[in-house]
N, C-alpha and C positions, 0 to 999 in steps of 0.2 A: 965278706963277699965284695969282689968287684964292686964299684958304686956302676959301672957300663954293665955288669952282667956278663961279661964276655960278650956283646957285641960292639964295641968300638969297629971293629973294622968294617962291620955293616955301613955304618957311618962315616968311618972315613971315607970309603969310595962309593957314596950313594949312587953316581950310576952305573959302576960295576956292578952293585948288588941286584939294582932292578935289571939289567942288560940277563945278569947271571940267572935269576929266577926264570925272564924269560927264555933261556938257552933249556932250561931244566925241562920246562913245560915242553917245546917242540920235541925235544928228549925223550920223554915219556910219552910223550902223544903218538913220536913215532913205533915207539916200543910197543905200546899195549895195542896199537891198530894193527901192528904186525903178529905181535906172540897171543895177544888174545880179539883176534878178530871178531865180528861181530857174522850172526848167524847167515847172514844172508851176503855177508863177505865186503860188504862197501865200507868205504872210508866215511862216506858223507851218509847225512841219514835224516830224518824229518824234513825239515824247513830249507833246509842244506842243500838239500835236492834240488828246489826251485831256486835258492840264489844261486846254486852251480852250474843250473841247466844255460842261464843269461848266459854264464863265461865262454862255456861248452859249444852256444847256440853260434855268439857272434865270430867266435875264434872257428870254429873248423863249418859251419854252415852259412854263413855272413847275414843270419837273420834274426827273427825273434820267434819264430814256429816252432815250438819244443816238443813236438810229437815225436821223434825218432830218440832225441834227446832224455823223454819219461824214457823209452824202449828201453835206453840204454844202462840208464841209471838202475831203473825198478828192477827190471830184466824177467827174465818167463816165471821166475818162482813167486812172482807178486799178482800175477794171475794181472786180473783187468782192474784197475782199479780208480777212484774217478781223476784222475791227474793221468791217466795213458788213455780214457775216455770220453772226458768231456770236451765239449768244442765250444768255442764262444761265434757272434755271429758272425766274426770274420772268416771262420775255418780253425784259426790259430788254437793250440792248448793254453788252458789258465795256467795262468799264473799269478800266487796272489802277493809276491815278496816284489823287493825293491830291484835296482839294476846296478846300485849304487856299489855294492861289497863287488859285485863281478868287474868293476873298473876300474875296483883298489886291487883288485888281484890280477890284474890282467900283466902288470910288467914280471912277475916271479913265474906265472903260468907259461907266459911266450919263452920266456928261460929255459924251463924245463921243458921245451916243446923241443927248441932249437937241439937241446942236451939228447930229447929223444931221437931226433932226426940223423943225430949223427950218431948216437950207441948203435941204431938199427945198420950205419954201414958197415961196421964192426961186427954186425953178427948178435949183437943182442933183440932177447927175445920180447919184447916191450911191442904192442899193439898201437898205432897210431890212432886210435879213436880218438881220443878228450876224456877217456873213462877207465883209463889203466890206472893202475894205484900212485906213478908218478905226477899222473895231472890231479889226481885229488888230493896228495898230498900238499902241491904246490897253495893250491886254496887254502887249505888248514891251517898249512906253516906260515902261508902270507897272513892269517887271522890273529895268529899267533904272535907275529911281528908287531902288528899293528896293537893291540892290546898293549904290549911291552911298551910300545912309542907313544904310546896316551897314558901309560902310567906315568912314564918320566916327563913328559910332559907337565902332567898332577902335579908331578913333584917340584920342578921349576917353577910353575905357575906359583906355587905355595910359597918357595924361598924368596919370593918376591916381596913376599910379607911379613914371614916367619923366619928367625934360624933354618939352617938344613939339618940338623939331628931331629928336631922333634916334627920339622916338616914331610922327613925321609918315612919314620911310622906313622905318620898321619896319611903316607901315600901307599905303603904294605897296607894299612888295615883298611882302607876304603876299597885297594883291589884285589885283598886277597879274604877278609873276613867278609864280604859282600857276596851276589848273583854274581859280579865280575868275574871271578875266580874260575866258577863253571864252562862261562863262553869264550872264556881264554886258556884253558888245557882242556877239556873234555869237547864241548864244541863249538869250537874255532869256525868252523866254516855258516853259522849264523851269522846276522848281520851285526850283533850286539858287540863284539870284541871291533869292529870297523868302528861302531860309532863313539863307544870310548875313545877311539883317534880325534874322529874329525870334532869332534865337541871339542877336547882337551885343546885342536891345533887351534879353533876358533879361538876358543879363552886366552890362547897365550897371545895371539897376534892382535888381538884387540887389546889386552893389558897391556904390551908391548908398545902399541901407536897409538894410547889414548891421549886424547888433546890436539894430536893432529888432523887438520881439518885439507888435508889437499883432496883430490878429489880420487886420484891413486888408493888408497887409501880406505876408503869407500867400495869403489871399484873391487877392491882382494876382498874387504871382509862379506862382501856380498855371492864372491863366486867361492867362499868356504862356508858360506849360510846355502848356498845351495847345493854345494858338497854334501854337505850336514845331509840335508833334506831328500838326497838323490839314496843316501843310507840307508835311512831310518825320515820317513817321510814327516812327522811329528816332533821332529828337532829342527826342524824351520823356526819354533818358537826362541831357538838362540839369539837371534836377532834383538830378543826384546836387551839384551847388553847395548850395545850402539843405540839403540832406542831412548832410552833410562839416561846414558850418556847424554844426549842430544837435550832431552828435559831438560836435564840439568844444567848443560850449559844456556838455554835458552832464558831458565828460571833464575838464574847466576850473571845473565847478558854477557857472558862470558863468548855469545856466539849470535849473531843475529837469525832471526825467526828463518829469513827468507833463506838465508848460507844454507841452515842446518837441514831445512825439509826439500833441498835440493839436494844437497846431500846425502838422503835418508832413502828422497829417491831413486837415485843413479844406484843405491847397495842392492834395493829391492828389484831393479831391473838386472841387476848383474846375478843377482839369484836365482832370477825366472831362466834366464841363458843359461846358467849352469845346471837346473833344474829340464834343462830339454831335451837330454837322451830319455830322460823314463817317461814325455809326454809324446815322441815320438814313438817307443818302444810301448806304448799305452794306443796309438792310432793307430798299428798296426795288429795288436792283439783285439783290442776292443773297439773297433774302430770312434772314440773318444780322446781327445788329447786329457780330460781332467777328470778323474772318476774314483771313488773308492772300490780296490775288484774286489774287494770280501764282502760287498753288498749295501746298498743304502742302512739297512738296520745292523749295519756293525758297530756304528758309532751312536749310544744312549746318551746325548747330550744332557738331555730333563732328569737323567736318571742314573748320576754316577754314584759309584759304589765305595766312597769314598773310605771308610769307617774298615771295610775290607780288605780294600787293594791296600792298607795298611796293617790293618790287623788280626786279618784272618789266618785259620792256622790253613786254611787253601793256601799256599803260597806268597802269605802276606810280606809286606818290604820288613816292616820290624818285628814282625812273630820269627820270621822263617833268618832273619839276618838282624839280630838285636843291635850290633855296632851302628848299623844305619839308623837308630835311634840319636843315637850319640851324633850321629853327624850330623843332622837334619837339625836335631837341637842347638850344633852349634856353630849353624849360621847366622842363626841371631845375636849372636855376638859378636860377625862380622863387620857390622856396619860400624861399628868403634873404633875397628879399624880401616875401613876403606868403605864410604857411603855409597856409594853410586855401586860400586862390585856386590857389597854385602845385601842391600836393596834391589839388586838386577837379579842375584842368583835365587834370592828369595821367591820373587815373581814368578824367574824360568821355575824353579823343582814343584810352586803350588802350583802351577798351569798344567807342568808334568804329574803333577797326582791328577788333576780333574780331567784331564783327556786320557790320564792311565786307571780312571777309576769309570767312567762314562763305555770305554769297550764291552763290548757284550760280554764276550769270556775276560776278564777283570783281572781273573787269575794266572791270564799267558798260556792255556793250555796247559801241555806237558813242559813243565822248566823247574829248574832249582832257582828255586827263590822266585822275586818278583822282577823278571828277566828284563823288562821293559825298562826299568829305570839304571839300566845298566854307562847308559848314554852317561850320565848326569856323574860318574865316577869323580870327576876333577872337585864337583863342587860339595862332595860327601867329604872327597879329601880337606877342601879349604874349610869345611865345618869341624870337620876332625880337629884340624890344625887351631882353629880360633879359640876350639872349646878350652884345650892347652895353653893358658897365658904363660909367658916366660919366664914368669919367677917362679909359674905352679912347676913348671920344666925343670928351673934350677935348684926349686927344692926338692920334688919329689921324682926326678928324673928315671931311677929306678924302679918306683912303683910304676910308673906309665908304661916302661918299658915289659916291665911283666904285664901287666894288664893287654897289652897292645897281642903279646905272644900267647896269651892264654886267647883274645878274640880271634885271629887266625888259626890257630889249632882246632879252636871249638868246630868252627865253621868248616874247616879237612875234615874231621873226622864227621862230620852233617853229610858234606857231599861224600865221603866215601859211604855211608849210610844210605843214602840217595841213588849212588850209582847200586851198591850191592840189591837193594831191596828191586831196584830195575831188571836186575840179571835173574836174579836168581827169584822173578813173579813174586817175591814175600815171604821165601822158604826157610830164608836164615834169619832178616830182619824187614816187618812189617813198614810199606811205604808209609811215610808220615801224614798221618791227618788227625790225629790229635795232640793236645796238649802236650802230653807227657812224650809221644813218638817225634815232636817237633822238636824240644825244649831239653830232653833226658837221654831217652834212646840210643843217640850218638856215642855215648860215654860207654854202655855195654857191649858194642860194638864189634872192639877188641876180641875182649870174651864168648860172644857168639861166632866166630870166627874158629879162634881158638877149640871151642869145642865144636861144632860140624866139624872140622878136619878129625878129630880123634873120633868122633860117632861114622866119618868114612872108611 
C-alpha cells in the first residue's frame, strides 16, 4: 500500500481541500433543506430563530423589537408560543442569543436582498419580507463560510509550528470528528460555526504580532476580543492570550510594567466599543445596557458540573466526541513547543470548561455533542497537532493517517445517528443516552437503515 494512503493530494493542496469540504457542506445543506424540508418548512430552526430575528429586525425594520419578526419566523402553525408572547419591561420580545452571528452575516444577506430586488423586476416570484428561503439561506451559507475560514485558519495557525501534512489532519479531525462538524453543515445558522471564526481570526493575529508592542496593535486585537464577545459572549475570555503575553514579558523585563498595563488597557477599551451594539441592543430590549437575559440563575458559578460537561453520556465533550480527548491531552505538550501559546491555550479551554460546566443546563440543551466548546476548534487542532511529534509523523505517518480517517467517519456516521433518531422520534434508531447508544450504535446504523426500507 501507498505509504500517503491515497491522500497526498489532500495534502498537497490543503486549502483546496478545506475550501472544497466547505463548498460540499453549503451543497448539501442546500440540497436536504430543499428536497427534504423540515415539517413546518423553515430553513432556520431553534436558536437560529433568534440569532435570525437580529438580522431580519435591523435590515428590513431598523430596530430590535422582534414581535412581528417571531410572527414571521414561527408563523400561525406554531400557535402562541413564549417567544411570539412574552414581553420584557420595555414592550420589546426576548431575546435570549447574541447580535454578533447577525453582523457577520449581514454583508451575504444585503447581497441577496439586492439579488432579490432585482429578480422581483424580472418577474420572479420571491416575497420581499427577510423570511423567503433566499434570506434564510443567505444566513446558513454565510455560517457555513465562516466555519470553512476558521478551519483554515486552524490550519495556518498550526503550520506556524508544525509541518502542513500532519497540521492539515490535525485541522479535519478537530473540525470534522468534533460538535464542529454539526454547526457547520446541519446548523449553520447558530452562533457556534461564527465563533469558530472569530476565535481562530483572534489566534492568528495575535500569533502573527506577538512581540509587537505599538499601540495599533493592541487597539485590533481588542476590537476582535470584542468581535469574539459580540458572538458568543463567553469568548471574551480570549483575551487571556495578550494577557499571558504581557506576564511574560513583564516577568522576562522584556517589556516595562507601566508600557504593558497601558497597553492591556487601550485592548480592553477597544473591546468594550466593539462590544456596543449588543449593550445598546440589550437597552433597548431590557432596558439594561449589562445583564444576563436567560436569568440571574443561569450561571452556577459555586456549582459547575465539571466531571459531566466532560463525561457525561448527556452530551458530554469526550463521551459524545472522544477525538477531543486527544486534543485536550495534547496541549500539554504544547508548551515544549511554544510557552506563553501552550500556557495561554491551557488557561483559555480550563476557564472554558468551568463557565461551560457552571451553566444550569451543562449539557447545551438539544445539540450534538457539547456544542459550546465549539469556539475553542483552533486550539483542539493545535493539541491534535502537538500530540503528533515529527518523527512520530515521519515514522508512523500512515497509521495517523488511518486513525485520523476512522475518527471522522466515526463521528458522520454518530451525527447521521443523531440526525435520524431526530426525524424519525426513535423509530429506526433510539436518540443516544446510553453507553452503548453513545459509543456502538453508530456502526449499526447502516444496517437499520438498510432494513426499515425493505420492512417499507
Amino acid at each position: 500500500m501507498h505509504p500517503t494512503l491515497g491522500l497526498d493530494r489532500l495534502e498537497r493542496y490543503p486549502g483546496r481541500t478545506i475550501i472544497g469540504i466547505g463548498v460540499t457542506f453549503a451543497i448539501a445543506y442546500v440540497i436536504a433543506m430543499t428536497v427534504f424540508p423540515r415539517v413546518h418548512g423553515r430553513i432556520i430552526d431553534g436558536d437560529g430563530i433568534q440569532y435570525y430575528a437580529y438580522l431580519r429586525s435591523l435590515v428590513f425594520d431598523h430596530d430590535v423589537n422582534f414581535i412581528n419578526d417571531y410572527q414571521f419566523l414561527y408563523g400561525p402553525e406554531d400557535g402562541t408560543n413564549v417567544w411570539t408572547s412574552t414581553r420584557t419591561t420595555t414592550g420589546h420580545a426576548v431575546n435570549l442569543m447574541s447580535i454578533g452571528p447577525a453582523l457577520l452575516w449581514l454583508p451575504i444577506y444585503l447581497l441577496i436582498c439586492g439579488v432579490v430586488v432585482v429578480s422581483r423586476v424580472f418577474g420572479a416570484p420571491i416575497l420581499l419580507d427577510g423570511v423567503a428561503a433566499p434570506f434564510q439561506f443567505a444566513a446558513a451559507l454565510s455560517g457555513i463560510a465562516y466555519a470553512t475560514a476558521g478551519a483554515f485558519l486552524s490550519y495556518r495557525i498550526c503550520t506556524r509550528e508544525f509541518p502542513t501534512a500532519p497540521a492539515l489532519w490535525a485541522t479535519l479531525v478537530a473540525w470534522l470528528a468534533s460538535p464542529a462538524i454539526y454547526y457547520s453543515l446541519v446548523s449553520p445558522a447558530y452562533s457556534h460555526a461564527v465563533s469558530l471564526f472569530t476565535i481562530a481570526l483572534f489566534v492568528d493575529v495575535w500569533l502573527r504580532t506577538r512581540g509587537d508592542s505599538r499601540l495599533a496593535r493592541y487597539a485590533l486585537l481588542g476590537l476582535l476580543a470584542g468581535l469574539a464577545a459580540l458572538v458568543r459572549w463567553q469568548d471574551a475570555i480570549i483575551m487571556l492570550l495578550p494577557l499571558g503575553e504581557a506576564c511574560w514579558a513583564i516577568a522576562h523585563r522584556t517589556s516595562s510594567f507601566r508600557l504593558t498595563v497601558s497597553r492591556l488597557v487601550l485592548m480592553g477599551a477597544m473591546s468594550v466599543v466593539a462590544f456596543t451594539p449588543q449593550m445598546l441592543a440589550w437597552r433597548q430590549i431590557y432596558g439594561h445596557f449589562i445583564l444576563t437575559p436567560q436569568g440571574a440563575d443561569f450561571m452556577r458559578w459555586t456549582n459547575p458540573q465539571v466531571l459531566a460537561v466532560l463525561f457525561s453520556w448527556n452530551h458530554g465533550l469526550f463521551s459524545w466526541t472522544p477525538a477531543m480527548m486527544l486534543a485536550v491531552g495534547g496541549l500539554f505538550w504544547l508548551p515544549k513547543r511554544d510557552r506563553i501559546l501552550g500556557w495561554a491555550a491551557i488557561a483559555v479551554l480550563l476557564i472554558a470548561i468551568y463557565v461551560n460546566a457552571s451553566v444550569v443546563d451543562w449539557w447545551g440543551g438539544e445539540a450534538f455533542g457539547a456544542r459550546r466548546f465549539v469556539s475553542y476548534t483552533v486550539f483542539f487542532t493545535l493539541g491534535l497537532r502537538a500530540l503528533v511529534s515529527t518523527r512520530l509523523w515521519t515514522q508512523r505517518a500512515g497509521a495517523i493517517r488511518l486513525i485520523a480517517i476512522c475518527m471522522i467517519t466515526s463521528n458522520i456516521l454518530f451525527l447521521a445517528q443523531y440526525q435520524v433518531a431526530m426525524r424519525t422520534d426513535g423509530a429506526t434508531i433510539k436518540y443516544p443516552l446510553t453507553a452503548r447508544q453513545v459509543l456502538l450504535e453508530r456502526f449499526a446504523l447502516p444496517w437499520r437503515l438498510l432494513s426499515h426500507q425493505e420492512l417499507d
